[in-house]
VEXBAKE-623983 format. One line per 5 residues: number of its first residue (from 1); their letters; for each residue x, y, z of N, C-alpha, C. Coordinates in steps of 0.1 Angstrom, whole numbers, plus 5000, padded with zeros to 4 digits. Atoms other than C-alpha are relative to their C-alpha. Example, Ala and Ser with C-alpha at 12.3 -4.5 7.8 and 13.67 -1.06 7.14 Angstrom:
<sites>
1 = AS = 5009,4988,5000,5123,4955,5078,5009,5012,5000; 4991,4989,5000,5137,4989,5071,4992,5011,5008 $
</sites>
This chain:
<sites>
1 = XXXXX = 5005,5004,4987,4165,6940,1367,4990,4989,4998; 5007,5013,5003,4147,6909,1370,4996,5001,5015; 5013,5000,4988,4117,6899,1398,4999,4985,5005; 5003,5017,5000,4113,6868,1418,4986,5002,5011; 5006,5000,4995,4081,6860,1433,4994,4988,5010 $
6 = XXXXX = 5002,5013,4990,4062,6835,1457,5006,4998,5013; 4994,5004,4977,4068,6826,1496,5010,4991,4995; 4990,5013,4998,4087,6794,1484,5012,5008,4996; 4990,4996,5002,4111,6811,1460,5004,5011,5003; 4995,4990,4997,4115,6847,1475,5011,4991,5018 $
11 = XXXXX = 4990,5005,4990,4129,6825,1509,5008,4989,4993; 4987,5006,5006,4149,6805,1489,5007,5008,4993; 4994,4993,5004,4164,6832,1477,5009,5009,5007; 4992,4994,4987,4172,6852,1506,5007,4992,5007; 4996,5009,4992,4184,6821,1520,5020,4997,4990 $
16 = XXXXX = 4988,5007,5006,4209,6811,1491,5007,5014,4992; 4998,4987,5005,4216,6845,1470,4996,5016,5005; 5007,4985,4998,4208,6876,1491,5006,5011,4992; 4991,4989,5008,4233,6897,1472,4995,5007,4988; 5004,4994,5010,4209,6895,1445,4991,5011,4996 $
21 = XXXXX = 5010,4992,4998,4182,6913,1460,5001,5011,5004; 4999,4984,4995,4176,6952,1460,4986,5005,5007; 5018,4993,4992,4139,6953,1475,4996,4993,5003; 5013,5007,4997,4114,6935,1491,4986,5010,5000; 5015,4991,5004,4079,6946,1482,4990,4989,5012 $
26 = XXXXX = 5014,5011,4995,4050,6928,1508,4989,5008,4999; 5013,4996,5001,4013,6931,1502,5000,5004,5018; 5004,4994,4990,4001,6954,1534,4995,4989,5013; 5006,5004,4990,3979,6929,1545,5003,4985,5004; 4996,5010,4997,4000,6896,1546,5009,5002,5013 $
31 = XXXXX = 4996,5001,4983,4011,6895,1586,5004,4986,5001; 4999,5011,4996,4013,6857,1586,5013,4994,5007; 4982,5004,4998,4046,6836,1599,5006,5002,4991; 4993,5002,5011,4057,6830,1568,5007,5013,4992; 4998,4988,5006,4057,6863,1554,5009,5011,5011 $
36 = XXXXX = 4993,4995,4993,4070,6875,1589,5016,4995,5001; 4982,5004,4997,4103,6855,1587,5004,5000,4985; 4993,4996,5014,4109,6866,1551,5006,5012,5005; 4995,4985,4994,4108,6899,1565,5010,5000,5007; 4991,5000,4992,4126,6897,1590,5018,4994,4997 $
41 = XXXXX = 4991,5006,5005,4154,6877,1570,5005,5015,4988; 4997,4990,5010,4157,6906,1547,5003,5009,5007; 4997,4989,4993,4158,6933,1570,5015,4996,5011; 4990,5003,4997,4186,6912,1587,5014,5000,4988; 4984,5002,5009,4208,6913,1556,5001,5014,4990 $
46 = XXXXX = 5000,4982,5007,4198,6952,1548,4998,5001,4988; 5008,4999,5016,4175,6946,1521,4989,5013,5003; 5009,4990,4998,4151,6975,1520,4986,4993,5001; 5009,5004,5001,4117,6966,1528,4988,5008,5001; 5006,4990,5003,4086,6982,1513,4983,4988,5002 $
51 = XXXXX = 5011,5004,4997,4048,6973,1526,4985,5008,4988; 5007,4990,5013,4025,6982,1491,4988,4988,5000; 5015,5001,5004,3986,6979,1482,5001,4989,4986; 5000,5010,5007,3978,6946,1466,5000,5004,4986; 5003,4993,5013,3966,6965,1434,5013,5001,4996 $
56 = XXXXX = 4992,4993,5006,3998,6976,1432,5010,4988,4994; 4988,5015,5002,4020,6939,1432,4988,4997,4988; 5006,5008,5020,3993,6928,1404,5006,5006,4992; 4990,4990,5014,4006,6954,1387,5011,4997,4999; 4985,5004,5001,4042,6945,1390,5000,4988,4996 $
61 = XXXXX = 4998,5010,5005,4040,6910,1389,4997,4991,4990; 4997,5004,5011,4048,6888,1363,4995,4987,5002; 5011,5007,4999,4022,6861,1379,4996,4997,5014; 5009,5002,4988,4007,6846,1410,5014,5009,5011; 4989,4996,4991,4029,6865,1438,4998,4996,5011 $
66 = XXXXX = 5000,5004,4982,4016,6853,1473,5001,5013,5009; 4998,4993,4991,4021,6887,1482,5009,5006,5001; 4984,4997,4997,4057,6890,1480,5005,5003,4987; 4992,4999,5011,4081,6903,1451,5015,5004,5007; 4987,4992,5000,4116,6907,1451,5007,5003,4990 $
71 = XXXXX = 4992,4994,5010,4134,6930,1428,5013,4997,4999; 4989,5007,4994,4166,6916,1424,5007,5001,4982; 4991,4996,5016,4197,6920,1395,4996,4985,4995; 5005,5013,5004,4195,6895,1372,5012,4991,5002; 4993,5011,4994,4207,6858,1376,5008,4999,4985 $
76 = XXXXX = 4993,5003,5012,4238,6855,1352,5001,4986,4999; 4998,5019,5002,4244,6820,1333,5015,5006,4999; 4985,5003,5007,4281,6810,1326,4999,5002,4988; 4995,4999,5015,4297,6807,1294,5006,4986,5000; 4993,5014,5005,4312,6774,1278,5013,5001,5007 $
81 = XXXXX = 4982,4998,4995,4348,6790,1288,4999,4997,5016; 5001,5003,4993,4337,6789,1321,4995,4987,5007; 5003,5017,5001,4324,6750,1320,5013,4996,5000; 4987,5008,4998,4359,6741,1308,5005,5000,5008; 4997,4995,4993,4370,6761,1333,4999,4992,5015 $
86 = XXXXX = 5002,5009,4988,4354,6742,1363,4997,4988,4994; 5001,5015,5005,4353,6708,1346,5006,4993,5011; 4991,5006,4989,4382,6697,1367,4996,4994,5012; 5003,5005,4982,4368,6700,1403,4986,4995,4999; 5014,5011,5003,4332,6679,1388,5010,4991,5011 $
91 = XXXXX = 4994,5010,4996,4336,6650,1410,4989,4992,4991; 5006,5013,5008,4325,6618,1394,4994,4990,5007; 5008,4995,5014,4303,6603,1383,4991,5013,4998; 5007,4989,5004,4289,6633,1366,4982,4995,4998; 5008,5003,5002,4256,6637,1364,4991,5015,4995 $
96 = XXXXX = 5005,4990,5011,4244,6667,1333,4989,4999,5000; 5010,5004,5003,4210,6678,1324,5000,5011,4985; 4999,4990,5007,4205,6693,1289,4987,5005,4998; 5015,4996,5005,4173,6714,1277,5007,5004,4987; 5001,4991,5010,4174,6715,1246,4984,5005,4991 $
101 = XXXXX = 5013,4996,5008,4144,6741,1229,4990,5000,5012; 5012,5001,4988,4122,6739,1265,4999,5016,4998; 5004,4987,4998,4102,6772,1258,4987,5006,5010; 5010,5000,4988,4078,6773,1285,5003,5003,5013; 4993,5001,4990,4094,6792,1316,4997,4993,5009 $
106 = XXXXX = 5004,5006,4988,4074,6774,1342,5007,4985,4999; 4991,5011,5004,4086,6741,1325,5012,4997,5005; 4995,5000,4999,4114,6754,1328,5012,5001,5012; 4998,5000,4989,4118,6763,1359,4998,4986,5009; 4999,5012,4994,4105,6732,1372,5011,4988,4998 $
111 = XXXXX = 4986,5012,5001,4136,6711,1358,5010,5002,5006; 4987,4997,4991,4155,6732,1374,5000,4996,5015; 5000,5002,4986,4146,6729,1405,5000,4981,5002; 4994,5018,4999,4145,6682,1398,5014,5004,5003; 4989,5004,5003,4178,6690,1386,5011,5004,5018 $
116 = XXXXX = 4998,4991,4988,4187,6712,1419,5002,4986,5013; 5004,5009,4990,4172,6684,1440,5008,4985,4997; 4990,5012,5007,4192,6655,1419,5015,5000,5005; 4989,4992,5000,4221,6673,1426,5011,4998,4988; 4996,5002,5015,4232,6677,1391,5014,5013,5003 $
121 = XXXXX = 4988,4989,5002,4268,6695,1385,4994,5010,4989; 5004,4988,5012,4256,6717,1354,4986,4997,4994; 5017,5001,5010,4223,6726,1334,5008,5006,4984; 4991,4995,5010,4235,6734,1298,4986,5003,4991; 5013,4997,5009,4205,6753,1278,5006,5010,4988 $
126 = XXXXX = 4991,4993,5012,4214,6768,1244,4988,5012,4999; 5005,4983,4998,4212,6806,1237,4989,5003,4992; 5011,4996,5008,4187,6805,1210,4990,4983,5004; 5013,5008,5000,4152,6789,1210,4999,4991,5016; 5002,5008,4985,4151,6781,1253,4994,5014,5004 $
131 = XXXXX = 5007,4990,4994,4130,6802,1277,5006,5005,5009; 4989,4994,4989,4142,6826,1300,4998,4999,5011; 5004,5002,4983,4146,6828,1335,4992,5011,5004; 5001,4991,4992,4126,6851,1344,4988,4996,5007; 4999,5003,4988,4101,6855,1367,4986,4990,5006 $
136 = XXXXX = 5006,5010,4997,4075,6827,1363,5009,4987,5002; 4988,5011,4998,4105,6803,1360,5008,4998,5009; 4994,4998,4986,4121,6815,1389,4988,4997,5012; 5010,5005,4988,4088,6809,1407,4998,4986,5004; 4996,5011,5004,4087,6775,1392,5010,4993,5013 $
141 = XXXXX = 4990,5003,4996,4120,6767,1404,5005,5002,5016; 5002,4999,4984,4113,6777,1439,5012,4999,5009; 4985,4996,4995,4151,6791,1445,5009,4988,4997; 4988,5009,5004,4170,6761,1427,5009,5005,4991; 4991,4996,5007,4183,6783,1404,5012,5003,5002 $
146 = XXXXX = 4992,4994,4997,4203,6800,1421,5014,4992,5002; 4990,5008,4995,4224,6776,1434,5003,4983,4990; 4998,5008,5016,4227,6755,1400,5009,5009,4994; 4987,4994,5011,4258,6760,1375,4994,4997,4989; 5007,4997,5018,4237,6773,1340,5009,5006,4996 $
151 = XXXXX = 4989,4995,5010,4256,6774,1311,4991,5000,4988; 5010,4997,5009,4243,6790,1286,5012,4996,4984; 4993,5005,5016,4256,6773,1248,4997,5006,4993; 5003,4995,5012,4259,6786,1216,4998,4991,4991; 5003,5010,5010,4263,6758,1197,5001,4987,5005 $
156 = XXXXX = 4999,5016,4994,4248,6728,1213,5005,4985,4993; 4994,5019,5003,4257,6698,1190,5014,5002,5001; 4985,5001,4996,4294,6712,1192,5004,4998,5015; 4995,5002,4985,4294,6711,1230,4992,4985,5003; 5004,5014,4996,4276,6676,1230,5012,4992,5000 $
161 = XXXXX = 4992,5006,5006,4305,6664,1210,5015,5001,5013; 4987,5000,4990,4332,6681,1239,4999,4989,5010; 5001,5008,4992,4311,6663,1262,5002,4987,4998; 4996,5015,5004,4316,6628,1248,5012,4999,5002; 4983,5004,4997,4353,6635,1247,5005,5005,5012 $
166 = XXXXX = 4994,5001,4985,4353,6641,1286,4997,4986,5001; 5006,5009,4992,4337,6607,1287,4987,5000,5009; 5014,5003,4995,4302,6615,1293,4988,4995,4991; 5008,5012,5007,4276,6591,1281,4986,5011,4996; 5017,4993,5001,4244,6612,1265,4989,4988,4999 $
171 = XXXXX = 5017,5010,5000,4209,6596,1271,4988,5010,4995; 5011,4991,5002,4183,6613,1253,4986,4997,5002; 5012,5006,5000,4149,6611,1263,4989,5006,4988; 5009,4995,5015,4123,6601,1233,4994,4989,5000; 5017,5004,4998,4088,6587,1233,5006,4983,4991 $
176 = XXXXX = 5003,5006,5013,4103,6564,1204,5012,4992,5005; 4988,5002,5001,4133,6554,1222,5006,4985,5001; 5001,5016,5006,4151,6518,1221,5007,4993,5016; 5000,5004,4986,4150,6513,1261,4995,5007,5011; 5009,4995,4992,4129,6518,1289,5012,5006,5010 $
181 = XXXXX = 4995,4994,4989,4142,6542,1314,5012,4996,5013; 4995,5007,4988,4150,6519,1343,5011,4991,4990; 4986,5004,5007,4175,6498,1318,5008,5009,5003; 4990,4989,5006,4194,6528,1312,5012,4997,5013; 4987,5000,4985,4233,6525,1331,5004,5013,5004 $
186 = XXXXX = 4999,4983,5000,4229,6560,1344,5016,4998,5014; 4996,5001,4992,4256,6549,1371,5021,5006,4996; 4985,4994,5006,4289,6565,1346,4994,5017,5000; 4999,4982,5005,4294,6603,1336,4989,4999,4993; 5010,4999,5010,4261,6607,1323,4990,5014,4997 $
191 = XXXXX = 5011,4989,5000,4236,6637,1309,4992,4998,4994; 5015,5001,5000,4199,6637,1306,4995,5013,4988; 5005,4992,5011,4191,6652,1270,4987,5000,4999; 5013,4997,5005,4157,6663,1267,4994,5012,4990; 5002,4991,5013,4140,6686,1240,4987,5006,5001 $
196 = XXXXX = 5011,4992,4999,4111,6709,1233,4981,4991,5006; 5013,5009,4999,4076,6703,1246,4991,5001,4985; 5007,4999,5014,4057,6691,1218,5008,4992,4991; 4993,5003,5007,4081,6686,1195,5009,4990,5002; 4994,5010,4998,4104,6668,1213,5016,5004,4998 $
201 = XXXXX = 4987,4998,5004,4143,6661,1210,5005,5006,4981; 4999,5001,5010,4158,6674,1177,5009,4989,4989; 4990,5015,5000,4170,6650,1157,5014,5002,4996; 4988,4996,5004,4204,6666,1150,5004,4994,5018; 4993,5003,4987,4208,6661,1189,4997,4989,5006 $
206 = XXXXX = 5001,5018,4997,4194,6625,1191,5009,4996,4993; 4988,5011,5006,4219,6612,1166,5013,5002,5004; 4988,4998,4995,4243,6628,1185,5003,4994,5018; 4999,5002,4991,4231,6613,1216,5009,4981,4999; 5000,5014,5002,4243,6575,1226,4992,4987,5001 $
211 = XXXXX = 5016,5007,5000,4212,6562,1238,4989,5008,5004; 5014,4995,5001,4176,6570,1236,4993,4992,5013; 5013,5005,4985,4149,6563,1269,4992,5001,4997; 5013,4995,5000,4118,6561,1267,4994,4995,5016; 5011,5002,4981,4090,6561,1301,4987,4994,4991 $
216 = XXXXX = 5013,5003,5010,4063,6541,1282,4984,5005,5010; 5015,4994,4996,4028,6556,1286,4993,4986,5004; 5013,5011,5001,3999,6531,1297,4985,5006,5002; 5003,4995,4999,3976,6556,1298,4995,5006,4981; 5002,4995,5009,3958,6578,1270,5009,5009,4994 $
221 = XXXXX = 4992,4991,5003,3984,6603,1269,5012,4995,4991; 4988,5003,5004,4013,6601,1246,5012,4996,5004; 4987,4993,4996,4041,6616,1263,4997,5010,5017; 4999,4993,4990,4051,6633,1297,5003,5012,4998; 4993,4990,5004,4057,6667,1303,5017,5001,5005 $
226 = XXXXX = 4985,5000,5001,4093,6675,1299,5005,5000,5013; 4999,5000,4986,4094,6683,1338,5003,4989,5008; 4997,5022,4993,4085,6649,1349,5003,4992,4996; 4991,5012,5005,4104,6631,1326,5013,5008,5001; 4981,4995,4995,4138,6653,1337,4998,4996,5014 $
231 = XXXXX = 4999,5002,4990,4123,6646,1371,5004,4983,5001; 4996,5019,5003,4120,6603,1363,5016,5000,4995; 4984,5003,5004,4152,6606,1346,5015,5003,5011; 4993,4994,4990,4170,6623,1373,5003,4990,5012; 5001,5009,4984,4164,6604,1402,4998,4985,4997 $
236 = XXXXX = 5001,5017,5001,4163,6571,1383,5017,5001,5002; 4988,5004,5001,4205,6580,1380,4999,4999,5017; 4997,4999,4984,4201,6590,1419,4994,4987,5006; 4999,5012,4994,4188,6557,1428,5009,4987,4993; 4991,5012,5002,4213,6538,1408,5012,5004,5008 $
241 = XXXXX = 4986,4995,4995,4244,6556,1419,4996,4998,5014; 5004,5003,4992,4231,6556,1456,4986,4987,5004; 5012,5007,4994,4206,6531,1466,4993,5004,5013; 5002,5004,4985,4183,6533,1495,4998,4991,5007; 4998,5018,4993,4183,6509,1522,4989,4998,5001 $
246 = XXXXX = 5007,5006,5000,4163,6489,1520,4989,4994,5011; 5008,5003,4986,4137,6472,1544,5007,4986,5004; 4993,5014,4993,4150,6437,1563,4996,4994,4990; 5003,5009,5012,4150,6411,1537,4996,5003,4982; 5001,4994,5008,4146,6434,1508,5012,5000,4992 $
251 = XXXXX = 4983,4999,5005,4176,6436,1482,4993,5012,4990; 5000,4991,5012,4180,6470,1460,4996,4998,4989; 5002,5001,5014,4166,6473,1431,5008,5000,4988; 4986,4996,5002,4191,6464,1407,5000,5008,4981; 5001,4996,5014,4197,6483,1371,4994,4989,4987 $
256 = XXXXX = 5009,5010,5010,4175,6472,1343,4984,4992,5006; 5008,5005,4998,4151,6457,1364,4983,5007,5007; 5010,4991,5002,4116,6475,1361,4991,4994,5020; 5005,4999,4989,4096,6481,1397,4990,4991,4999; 5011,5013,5002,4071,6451,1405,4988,5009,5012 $
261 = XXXXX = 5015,4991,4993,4035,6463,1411,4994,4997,5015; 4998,5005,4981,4026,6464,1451,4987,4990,4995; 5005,5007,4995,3994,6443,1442,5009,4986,4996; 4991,5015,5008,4025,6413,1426,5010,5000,5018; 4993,5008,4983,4044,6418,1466,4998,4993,5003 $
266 = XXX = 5001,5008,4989,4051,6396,1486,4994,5002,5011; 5008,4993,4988,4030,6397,1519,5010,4998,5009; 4998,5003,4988,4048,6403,1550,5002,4990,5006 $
</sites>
């Protein structure tokens, strides 16, 4: 049994997976809206619902709770068989995210939820050396999990390799890499390789990638955290593949060409 916590992701949970949930726990003294239309969403779909002494959710929870826990089975990943399996009905262009080595659940949770928001067909995290879902990562992830297709790999450089021979383009992102971000032609079958924090991609899975990104710092900092460079990378493919419209006289921004700084605009 596995725990999800927080206002954001216990109502994104009951909203997208209630099936998963066997309890609702609320702190006594949380009455507010927010907490009243959880409730009431739960007790609409005959979840049990239990009113307990704050003392007591510190004790249960697995970090900040807001008040709220839900006890809930746990969230199964896929299997590779099942990837091949739905490959088919992907529509195209694809758009993958891989973690490889992210051990940090909140991290990890937070890419989930970019990827969620991207609208990414699959997450592909490999069975050894990644963090688990549990239930700071599901807090993280503020109910994107649920409704994301995680596939859990056994042996990620051999499933990089399947993916090439569907015709999907790997980009890995690396501090060192041999094109800035916005270059990148994220507008084919493409997935967003990223790697441990800290450490970074490994290099068995960068020489397997076909190109490298980098987000150049201008700043003191090295490197981004892995979150908001799956977030940049994500939504740089969703503004190639979609554009927004633009303002009157404005033209799209077109691939490769890096964002011009508002004091270099044109005035009005």
């Amino acid at each position: 049994m596995s725990q999800v916590i927080g206002i954001n992701a216990v109502q994104a949970l009951l909203e997208s997976a209630p099936e998963r949930v066997r309890a609702l726990h609320v702190v006594q003294e949380r009455r507010d809206r927010r907490v009243a239309a959880i409730v009431a969403s739960a007790r609409a779909q005959g979840i049990r619902v239990s009113w307990v002494e704050r003392a007591w959710l510190d004790r249960r929870a697995e970090g900040v709770h807001q008040g709220v826990l839900a006890d809930c089975h746990e969230l199964a990943l896929a299997d590779e068989a099942e990837l091949e399996a739905r490959w088919p009905t992907f529509t195209p262009p694809l758009l993958l995210l891989v973690l490889d080595g992210v051990t940090d659940p909140r991290n990890l949770g937070a890419c989930l939820r970019s990827a969620n928001a991207a609208g990414v067909q699959a997450v592909l995290l490999p069975r050894r050396n990644s963090a688990p879902l549990n239930a700071a990562a599901l807090k993280a992830a503020a109910g994107a999990a649920e409704s994301l297709f995680l596939v859990e790999v056994t042996n990620l450089a051999r499933r990089l390799e399947w993916l090439k021979a569907q015709g999907v383009w790997l980009y890995a992102a690396d501090g060192a890499g041999d094109q800035d971000w916005h270059a990148a032609d994220l507008q084919r079958n493409a997935a967003i390789v990223l790697g441990a924090e800290g450490a970074g991609i490994r290099a068995l899975t960068r020489r397997l990638c076909d190109f490298s990104v980098r987000i150049p710092m201008a700043g003191s900092v090295s490197s981004l955290n892995v979150s908001v460079a799956a977030g940049i990378l994500l939504f740089e493919a969703v503004r190639q593949r979609a554009p927004l419209v633009a303002p009157a006289g404005l033209k799209p921004l077109p691939v490769g060409q890096a964002p011009v700084p508002a004091d270099q605009l044109p005035l009005p």
